[in-house]
VOMAR-767925 format. One line per field, with one value per residue (C-alpha): residue in three letters; chain; x, y, z. Coordinates in nm, 4 decimals. Layout:
! VOMAR-767925
resn	(ala	...)
chain	(A	...)
u	(X	...)
v	(Y	...)
w	(Z	...)
! end
This chain:
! VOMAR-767925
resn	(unk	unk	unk	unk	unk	unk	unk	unk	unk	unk	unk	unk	unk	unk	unk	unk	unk	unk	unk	unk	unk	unk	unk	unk	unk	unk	unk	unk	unk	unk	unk	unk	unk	unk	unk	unk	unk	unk	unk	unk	unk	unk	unk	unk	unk	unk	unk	unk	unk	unk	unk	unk	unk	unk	unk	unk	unk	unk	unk	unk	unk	unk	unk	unk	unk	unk	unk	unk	unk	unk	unk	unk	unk	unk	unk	unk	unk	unk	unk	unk	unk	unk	unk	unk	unk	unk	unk	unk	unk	unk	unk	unk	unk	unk	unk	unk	unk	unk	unk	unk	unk	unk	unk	unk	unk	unk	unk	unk	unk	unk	unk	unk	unk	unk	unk	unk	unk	unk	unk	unk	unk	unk	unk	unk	unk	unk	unk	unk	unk	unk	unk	unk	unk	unk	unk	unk	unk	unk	unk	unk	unk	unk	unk	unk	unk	unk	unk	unk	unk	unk	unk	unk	unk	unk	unk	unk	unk	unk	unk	unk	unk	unk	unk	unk	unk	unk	unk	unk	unk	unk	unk	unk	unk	unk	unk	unk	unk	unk	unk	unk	unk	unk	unk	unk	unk	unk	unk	unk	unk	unk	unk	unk	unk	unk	unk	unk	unk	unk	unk	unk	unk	unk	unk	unk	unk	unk	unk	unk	unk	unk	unk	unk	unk	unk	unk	unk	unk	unk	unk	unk	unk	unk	unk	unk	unk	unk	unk	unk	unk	unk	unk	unk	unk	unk	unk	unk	unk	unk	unk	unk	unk	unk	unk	unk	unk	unk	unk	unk	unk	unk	unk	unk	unk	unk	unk	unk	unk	unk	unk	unk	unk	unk	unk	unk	unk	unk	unk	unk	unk	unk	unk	unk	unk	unk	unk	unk	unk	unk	unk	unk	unk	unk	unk	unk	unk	unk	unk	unk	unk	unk	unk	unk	unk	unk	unk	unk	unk	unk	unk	unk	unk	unk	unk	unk	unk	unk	unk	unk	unk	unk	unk	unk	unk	unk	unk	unk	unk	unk	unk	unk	unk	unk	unk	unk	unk	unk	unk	unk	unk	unk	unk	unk	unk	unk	unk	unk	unk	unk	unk	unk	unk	unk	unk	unk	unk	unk	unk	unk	unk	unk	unk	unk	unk	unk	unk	unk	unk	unk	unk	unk	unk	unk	unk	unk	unk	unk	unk	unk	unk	unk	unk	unk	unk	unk	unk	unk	unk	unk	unk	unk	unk	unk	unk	unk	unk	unk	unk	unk	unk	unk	unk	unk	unk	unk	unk	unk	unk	unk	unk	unk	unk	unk	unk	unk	unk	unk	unk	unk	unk	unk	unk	unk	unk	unk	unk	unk	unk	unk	unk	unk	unk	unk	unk	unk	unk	unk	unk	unk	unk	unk	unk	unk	unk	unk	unk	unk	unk	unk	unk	unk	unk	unk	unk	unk	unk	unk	unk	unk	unk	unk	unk	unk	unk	unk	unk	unk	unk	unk	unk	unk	unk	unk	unk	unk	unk	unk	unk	unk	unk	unk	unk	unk	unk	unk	unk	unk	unk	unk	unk	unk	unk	unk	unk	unk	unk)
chain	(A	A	A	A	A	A	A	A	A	A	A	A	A	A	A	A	A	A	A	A	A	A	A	A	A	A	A	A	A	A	A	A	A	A	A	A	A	A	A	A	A	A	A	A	A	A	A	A	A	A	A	A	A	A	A	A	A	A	A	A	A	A	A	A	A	A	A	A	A	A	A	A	A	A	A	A	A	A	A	A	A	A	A	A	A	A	A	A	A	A	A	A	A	A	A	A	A	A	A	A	A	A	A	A	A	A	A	A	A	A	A	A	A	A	A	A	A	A	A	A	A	A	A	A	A	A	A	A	A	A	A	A	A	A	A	A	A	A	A	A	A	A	A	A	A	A	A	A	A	A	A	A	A	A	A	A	A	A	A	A	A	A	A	A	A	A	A	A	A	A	A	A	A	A	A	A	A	A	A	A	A	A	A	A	A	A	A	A	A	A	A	A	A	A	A	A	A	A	A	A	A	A	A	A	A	A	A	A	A	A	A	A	A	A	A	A	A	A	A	A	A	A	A	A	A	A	A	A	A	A	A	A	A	A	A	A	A	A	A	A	A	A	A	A	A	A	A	A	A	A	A	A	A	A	A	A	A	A	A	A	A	A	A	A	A	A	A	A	A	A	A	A	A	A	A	A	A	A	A	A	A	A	A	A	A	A	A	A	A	A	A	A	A	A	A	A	A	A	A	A	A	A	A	A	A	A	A	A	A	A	A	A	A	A	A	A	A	A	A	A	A	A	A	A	A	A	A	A	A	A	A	A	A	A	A	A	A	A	A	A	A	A	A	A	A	A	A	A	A	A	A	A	A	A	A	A	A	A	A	A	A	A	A	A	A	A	A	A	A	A	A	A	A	A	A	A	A	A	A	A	A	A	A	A	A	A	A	A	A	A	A	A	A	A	A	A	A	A	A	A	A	A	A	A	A	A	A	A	A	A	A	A	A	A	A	A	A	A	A	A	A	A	A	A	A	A	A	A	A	A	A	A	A	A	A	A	A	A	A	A	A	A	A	A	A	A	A	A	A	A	A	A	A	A	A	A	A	A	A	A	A	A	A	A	A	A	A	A	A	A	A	A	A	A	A	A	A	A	A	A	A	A	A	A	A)
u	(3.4717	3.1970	3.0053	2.7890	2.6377	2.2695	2.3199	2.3192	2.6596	2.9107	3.1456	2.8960	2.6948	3.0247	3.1497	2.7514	2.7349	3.1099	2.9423	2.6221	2.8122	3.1431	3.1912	3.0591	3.2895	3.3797	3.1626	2.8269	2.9952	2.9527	2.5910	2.4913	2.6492	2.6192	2.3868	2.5425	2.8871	3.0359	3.4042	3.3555	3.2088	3.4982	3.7479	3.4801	3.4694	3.8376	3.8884	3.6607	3.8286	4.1257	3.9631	3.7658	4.1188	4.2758	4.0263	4.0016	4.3927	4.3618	4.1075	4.4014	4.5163	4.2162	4.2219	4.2157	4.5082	4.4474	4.1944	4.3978	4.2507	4.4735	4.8459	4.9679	5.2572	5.0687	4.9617	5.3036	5.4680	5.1606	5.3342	5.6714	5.5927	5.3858	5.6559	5.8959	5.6796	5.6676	6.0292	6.1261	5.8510	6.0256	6.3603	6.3312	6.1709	6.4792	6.3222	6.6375	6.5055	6.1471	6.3485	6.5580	6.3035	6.0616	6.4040	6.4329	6.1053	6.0659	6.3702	6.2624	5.9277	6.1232	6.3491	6.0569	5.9030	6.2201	6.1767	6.5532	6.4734	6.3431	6.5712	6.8457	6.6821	6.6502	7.0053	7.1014	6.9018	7.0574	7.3910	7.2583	7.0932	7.4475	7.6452	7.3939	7.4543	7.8696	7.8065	8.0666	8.0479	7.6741	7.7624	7.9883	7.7556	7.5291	7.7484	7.8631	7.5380	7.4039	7.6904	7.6067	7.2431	7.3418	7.5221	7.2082	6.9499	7.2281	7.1779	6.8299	6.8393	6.9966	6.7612	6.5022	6.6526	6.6918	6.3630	6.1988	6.4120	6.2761	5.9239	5.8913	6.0698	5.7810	5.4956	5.5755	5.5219	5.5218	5.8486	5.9832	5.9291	6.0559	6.3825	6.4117	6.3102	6.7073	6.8324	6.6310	6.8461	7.1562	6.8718	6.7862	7.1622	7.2171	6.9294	7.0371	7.3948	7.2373	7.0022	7.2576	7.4485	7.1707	6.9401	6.6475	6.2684	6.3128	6.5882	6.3862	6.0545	6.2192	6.4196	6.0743	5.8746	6.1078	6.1200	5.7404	5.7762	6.0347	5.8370	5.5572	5.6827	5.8393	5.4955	5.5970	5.2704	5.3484	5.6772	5.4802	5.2692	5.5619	5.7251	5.3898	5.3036	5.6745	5.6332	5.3082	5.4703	5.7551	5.5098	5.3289	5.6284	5.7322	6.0387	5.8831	5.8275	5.4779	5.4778	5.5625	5.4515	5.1954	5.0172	4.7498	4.9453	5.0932	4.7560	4.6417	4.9557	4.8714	4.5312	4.6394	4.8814	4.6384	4.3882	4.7267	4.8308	4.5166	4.3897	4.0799	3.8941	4.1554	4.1884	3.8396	3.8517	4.1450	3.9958	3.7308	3.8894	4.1166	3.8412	3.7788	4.1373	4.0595	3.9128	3.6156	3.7287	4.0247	4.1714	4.3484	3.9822	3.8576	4.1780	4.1857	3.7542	3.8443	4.0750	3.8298	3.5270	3.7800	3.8494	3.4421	3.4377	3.7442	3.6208	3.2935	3.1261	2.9042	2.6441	2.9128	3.0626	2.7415	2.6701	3.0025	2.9777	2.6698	2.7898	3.1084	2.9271	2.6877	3.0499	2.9756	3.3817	3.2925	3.1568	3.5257	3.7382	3.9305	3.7371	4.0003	3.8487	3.4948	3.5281	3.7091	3.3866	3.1412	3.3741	3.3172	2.9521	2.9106	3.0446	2.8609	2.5172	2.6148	2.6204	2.3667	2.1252	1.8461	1.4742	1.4362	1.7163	1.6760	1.8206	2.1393	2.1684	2.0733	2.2976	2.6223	2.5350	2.5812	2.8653	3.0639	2.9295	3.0506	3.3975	3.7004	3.8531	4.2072	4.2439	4.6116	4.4243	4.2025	4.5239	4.4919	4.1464	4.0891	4.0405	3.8306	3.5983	3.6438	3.5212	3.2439	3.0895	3.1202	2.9281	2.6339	2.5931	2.6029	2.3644	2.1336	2.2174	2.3808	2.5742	2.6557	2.7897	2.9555	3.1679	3.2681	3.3698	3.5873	3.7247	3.8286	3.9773	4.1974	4.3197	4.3956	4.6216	4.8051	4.8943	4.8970	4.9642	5.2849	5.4865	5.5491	5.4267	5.0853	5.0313	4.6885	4.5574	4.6547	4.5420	4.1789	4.1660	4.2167	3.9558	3.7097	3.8246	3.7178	3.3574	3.3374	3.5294	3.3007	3.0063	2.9298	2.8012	2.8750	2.9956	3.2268	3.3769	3.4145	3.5663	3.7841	3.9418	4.0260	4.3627	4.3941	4.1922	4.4062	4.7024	4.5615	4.4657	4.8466	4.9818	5.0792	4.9287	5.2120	5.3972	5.2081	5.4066	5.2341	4.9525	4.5674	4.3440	4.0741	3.8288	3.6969	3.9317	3.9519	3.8628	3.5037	3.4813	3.5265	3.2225	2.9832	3.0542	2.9904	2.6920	2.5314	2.6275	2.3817	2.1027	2.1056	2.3966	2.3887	2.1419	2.2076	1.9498	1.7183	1.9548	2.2185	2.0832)
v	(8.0161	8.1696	8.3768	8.5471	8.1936	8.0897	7.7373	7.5621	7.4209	7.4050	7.6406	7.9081	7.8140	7.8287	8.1653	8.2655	8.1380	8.3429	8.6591	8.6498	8.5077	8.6086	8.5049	8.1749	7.8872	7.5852	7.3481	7.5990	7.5979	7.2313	7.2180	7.4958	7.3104	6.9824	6.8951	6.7327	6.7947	6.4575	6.4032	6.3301	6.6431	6.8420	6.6937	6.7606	7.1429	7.1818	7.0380	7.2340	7.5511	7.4558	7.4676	7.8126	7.9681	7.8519	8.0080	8.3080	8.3092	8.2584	8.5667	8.8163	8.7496	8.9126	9.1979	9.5504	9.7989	10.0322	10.2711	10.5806	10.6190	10.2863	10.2866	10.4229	10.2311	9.9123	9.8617	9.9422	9.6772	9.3920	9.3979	9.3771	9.1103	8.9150	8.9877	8.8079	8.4849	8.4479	8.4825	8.2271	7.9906	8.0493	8.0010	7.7121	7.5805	7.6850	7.9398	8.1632	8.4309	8.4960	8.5124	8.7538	8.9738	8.9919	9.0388	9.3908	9.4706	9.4036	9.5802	9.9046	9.8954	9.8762	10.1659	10.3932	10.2824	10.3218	9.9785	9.8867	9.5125	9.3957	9.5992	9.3967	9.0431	9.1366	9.1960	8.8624	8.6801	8.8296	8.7241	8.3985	8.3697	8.5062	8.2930	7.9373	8.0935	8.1579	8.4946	8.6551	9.0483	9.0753	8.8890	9.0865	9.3888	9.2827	9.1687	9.5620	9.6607	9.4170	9.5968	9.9110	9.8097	9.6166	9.9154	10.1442	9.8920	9.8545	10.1923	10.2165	9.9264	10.1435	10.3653	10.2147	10.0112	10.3832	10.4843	10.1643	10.1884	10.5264	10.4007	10.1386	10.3647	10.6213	10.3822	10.3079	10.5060	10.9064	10.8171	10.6374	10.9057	11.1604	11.0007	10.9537	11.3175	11.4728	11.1982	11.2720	11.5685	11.3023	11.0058	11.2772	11.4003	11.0149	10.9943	11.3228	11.1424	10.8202	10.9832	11.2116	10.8807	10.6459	10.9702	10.7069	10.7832	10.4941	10.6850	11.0077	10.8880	10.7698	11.1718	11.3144	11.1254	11.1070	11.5350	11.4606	11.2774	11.5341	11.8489	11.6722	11.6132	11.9491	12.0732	12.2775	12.2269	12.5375	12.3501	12.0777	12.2424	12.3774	12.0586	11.9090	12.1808	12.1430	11.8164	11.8980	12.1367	11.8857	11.6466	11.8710	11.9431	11.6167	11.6035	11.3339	10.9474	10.9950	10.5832	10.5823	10.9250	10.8139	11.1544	11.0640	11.0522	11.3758	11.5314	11.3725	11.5119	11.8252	11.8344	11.7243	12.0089	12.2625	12.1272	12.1405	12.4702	12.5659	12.6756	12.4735	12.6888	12.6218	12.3060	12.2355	12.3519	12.1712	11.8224	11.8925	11.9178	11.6008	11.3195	11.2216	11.1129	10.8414	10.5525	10.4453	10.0869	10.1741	10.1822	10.5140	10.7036	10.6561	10.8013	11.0739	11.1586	11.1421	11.4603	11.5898	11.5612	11.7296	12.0383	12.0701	12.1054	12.2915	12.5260	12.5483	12.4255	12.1463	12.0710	11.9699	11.6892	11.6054	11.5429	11.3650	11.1180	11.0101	10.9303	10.7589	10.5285	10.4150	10.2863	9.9313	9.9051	10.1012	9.7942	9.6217	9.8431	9.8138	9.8666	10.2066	10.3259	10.2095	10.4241	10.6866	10.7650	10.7053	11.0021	11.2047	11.1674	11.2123	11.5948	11.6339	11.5266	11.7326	12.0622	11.9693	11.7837	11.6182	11.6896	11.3315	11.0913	10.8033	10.4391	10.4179	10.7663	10.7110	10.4237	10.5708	10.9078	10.6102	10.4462	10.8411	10.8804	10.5049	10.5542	10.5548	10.8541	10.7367	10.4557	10.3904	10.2677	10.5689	10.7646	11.1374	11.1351	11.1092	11.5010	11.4850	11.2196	11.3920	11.7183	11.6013	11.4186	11.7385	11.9319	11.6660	11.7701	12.1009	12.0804	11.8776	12.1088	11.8595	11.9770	11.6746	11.5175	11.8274	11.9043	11.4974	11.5513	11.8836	11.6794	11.3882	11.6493	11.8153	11.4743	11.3700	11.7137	11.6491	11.2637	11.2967	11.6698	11.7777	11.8119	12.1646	12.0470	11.9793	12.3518	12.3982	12.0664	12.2317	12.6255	12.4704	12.2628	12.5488	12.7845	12.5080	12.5294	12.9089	12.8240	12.6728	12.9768	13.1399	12.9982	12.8833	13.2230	13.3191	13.6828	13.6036	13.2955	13.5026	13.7428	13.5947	13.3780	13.6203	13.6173	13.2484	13.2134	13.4614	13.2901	12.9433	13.0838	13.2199	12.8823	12.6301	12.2961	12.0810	11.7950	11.4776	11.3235	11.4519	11.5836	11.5518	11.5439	11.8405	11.7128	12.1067	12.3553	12.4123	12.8426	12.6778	12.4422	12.7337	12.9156	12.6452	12.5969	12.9856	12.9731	12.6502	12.8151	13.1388	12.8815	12.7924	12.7011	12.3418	12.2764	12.0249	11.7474	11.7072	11.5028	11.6207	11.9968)
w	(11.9191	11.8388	12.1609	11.9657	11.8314	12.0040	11.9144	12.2744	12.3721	12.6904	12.5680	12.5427	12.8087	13.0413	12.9467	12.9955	13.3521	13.4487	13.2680	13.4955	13.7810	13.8046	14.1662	14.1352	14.2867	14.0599	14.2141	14.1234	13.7704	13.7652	13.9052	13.6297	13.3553	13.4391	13.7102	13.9914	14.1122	14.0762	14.0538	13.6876	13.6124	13.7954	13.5480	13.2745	13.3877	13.4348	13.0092	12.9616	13.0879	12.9405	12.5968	12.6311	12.7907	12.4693	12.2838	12.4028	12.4416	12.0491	12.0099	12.0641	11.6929	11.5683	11.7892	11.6282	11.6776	11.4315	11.6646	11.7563	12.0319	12.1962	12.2562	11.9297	11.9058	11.9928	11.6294	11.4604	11.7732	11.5993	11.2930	11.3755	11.5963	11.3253	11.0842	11.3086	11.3568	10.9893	10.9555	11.2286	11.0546	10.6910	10.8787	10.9982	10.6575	10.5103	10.2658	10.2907	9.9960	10.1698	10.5249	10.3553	10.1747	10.4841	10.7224	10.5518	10.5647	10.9239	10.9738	10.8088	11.0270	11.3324	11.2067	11.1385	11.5104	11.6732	11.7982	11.8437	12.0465	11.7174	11.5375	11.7022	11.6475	11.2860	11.2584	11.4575	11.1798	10.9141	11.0184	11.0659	10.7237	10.5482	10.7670	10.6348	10.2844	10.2960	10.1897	10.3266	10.2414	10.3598	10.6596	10.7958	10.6644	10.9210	11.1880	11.2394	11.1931	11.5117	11.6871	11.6331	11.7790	12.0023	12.2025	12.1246	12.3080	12.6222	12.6450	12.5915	12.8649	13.1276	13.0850	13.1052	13.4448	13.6020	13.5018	13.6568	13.9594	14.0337	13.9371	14.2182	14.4780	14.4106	14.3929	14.7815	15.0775	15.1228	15.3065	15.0188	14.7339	14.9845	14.9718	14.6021	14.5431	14.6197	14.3860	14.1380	13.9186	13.8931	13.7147	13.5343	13.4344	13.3485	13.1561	12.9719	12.8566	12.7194	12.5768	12.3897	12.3089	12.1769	12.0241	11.9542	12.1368	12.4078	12.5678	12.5077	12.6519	12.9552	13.0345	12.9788	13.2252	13.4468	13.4095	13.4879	13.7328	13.9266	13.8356	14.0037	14.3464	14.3884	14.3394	14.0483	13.8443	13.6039	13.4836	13.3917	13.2258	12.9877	12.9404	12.8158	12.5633	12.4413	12.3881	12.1932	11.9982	11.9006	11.8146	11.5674	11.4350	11.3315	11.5666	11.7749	11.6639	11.5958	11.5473	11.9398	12.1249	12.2948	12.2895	12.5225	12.8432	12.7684	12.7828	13.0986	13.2305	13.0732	13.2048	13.5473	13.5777	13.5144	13.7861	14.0645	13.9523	14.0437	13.6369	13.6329	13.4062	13.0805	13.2051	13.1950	12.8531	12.7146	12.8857	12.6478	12.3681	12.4919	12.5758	12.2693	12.2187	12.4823	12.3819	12.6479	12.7035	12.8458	13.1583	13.0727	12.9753	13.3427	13.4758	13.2617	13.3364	13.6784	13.6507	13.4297	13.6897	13.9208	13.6982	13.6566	14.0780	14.0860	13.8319	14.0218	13.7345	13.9263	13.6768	13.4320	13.7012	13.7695	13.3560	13.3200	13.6159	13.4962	13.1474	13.3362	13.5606	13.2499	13.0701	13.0566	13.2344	13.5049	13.7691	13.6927	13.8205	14.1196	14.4601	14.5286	14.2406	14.2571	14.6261	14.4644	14.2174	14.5435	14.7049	14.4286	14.3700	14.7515	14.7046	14.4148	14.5541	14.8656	14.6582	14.4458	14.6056	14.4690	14.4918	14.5837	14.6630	14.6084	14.7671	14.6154	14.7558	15.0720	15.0780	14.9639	15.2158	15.4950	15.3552	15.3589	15.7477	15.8456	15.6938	15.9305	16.0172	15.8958	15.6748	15.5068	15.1686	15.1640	15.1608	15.0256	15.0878	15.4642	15.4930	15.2113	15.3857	15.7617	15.5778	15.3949	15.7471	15.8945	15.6407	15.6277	16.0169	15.9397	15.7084	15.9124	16.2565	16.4755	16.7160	16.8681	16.5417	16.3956	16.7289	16.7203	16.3647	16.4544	16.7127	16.4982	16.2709	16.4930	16.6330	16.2333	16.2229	16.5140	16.4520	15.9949	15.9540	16.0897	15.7833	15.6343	15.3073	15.4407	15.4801	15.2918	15.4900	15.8300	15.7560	15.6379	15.9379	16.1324	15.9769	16.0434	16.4344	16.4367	16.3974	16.7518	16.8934	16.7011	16.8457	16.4436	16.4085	16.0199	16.0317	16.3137	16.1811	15.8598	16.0402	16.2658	15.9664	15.7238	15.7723	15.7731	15.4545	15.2630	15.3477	15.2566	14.9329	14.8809	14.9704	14.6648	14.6732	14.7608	14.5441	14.4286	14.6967	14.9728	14.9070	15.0114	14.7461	14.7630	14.5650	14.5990	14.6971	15.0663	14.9768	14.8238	15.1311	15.3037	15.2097	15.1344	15.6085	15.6078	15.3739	15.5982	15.9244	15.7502	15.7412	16.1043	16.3892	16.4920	16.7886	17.0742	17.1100	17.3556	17.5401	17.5153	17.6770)
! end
């Protein structure tokens, strides 16, 4: 199938009309392609789809694995896989001596990958092939070497099974990964014994993100950093399967525990240096920009967000990502509009400055951000001197602390919340506000963010939320309307 062809034909033209109308329903398919949305023509569309689906399905083949910038071990997986195919094919053909020769070859590339799964089906074949040919030596040869791999992939198995266990339990609720966190050391102590028993990467990959992943909802961001620079440092020395590292995630890790640790300066620098490893079509190079717009507003660094948003949202993937995300970027460019604003704004602007003021003030898909939304509604009315506004959005802040912010680990959340209480008292007069919240401020900025389990993302620290309130409330205290004096 050829799509870039400009000869006229219904294959084409139907993967044309999904590109320009991907929300079109089957019966505006038919009218497009056919004219009239006859019964006929339904079954004609639905062949149809079955053909291009095939197709495309068949397109994979031909895809290219060899860009560095993917999955790393994606490419080296291809040709194991393909190796296999053949070797079924030439199996079943009977063509013992090419089944044999590609066997070992196959078998060596899964060695060097550490792929053990295909490790172990080249094995199984072998004893097959031996057993066909009554050859009895190599036979049993191979029968204790699928042993020996057998037992190394249960084990690999069992690690992976604890791994994805504690996956799901911390891709639920805040409830959920606060009662996986205290079993978290004995996985880990499990994972430390197979790993010790099967010494291959799968077993290895799985201790160290699961290390990660407990280092991350203690909240100790510093740790992190160390086992990620380890890791580097292994790699570079050739003690890690460079076939299957996927190097990558370990610097968005890297990168991400610099921006919690509050080091968004070398952060900054190191994302940098690590973009380029991340291949723009991907998934993974949106979540890794995102952290790296972060570090530019963390870092104070505004411009630079502002630059690398706008090269983000021109990435031709950036309208097909999920709508958390898609509001996620909106959030973002919000804040970064609000402390850079433009000479002239223009619709889009306009429009996403009312979709931030319409947003609820608690909203369990919108979690982590909800302060982050509350906050930025209430410096818009600052900005514009609303009192009636700004005291409604202090008022729906407090209520969010009482009901959403009781836990210790929500510290930072609560003591910033607070500070923005003392402007009232205050009577939003700057150098009293200042005053009054000194001590409150120094001991927000001596207070650790908390875990990635509970935490609320501060998309700028709360200490430069801080004084961007005290630097508006300079311009001019919000002034009750008309009616409402």
């Amino acid at each position: 199938m050829d799509l870039a062809s400009t000869r006229p034909n219904k294959e084409n033209q139907f993967v044309a009309t999904l590109t320009a109308t991907p929300g079109a329903t089957q019966l505006q398919v038919v009218k497009a392609l056919y004219g009239k949305p006859t019964a006929a023509n339904v079954r004609a569309l639905q062949r149809l789809q079955s053909r291009v689906k095939n197709k495309l399905l068949n397109q994979l083949y031909f895809l290219d694995h060899s860009d560095p910038r993917h999955l790393v071990s994606r490419r080296y997986q291809m040709e194991c896989l393909d190796l296999l195919h053949k070797i079924n094919i030439l199996f079943a053909e009977g063509e013992y001596v090419l089944t044999e020769r590609l066997l070992y070859r196959c078998k060596r590339l899964a060695e060097a990958g550490s792929f053990t799964p295909y490790s172990v089906e080249c094995a199984r074949l072998m004893c097959t092939v031996y057993s066909q040919q009554r050859q009895a030596l190599r036979y049993q040869k191979a029968t204790s070497q699928l042993l020996k791999l057998q037992q190394i992939l249960a084990w690999e198995d069992e690690a992976e099974r604890i791994y994805s266990d504690t996956q799901m339990a911390l891709a639920h609720t805040v409830r959920s990964r606060r009662a996986v966190l205290p079993l978290l050391p004995t996985y880990i102590a499990q994972l430390e014994v197979l790993h010790r028993k099967a010494r291959t990467f799968s077993t290895y990959n799985h201790l160290y993100r699961l290390r990660l992943a407990y280092e991350e909802l203690q909240g100790n961001f510093k740790e992190m950093i160390k086992v990620t620079a380890e890791a580097s440092r292994r790699f570079r020395d050739g003690k890690l399967n460079a076939r299957r590292f996927d190097l990558r995630f370990n610097h968005f890790v890297s990168i991400y525990a610099y921006l919690r640790s509050r080091q968004p300066v070398q952060g900054l620098r190191l994302a940098e240096q690590y973009s380029r490893d991340f291949h723009p079509s991907s998934s993974n190079w949106f979540y890794f920009q995102e952290h790296h717009v972060l570090l530019a507003l963390h870092a104070e660094q505004y411009e630079r967000a502002q630059q690398l948003l706008s090269t983000i949202t021109k990435n031709p993937a950036y309208l097909i990502q999920r709508e958390a995300a898609l509001e996620r970027w909106d959030l973002y460019k919000a804040y970064i509009d609000f402390v850079l604003p433009p000479q002239r704004a223009t619709a889009r602007q306009r429009q996403m400055a009312q979709w931030v003021l319409q947003l609820p003030e608690y909203s369990r898909d919108k979690r982590g951000h909800n302060v982050a939304i509350l906050v930025l509604q209430l410096l818009h009315f600052l900005r514009e001197r609303s009192l009636e506004e700004v005291l409604l959005r202090l008022e729906r802040l407090r209520k969010y602390q009482q009901r959403h912010l009781y836990e210790a680990s929500t510290l930072r959340s609560r003591l910033f919340l607070r500070l923005l209480q003392v402007i009232v008292e205050k009577n939003f007069d700057a150098a009293g506000a200042a005053e009054r919240g000194k001590n409150m401020l120094l001991q927000l900025q001596e207070t650790p963010p908390p875990g990635e389990a509970f935490a609320e993302v501060e998309i700028i620290p709360y200490e430069q939320l801080w004084k961007l309130v005290l630097g508006l409330l300079r311009e001019g205290r919000p002034l009750a309307t008309e009616a409402d004096a």
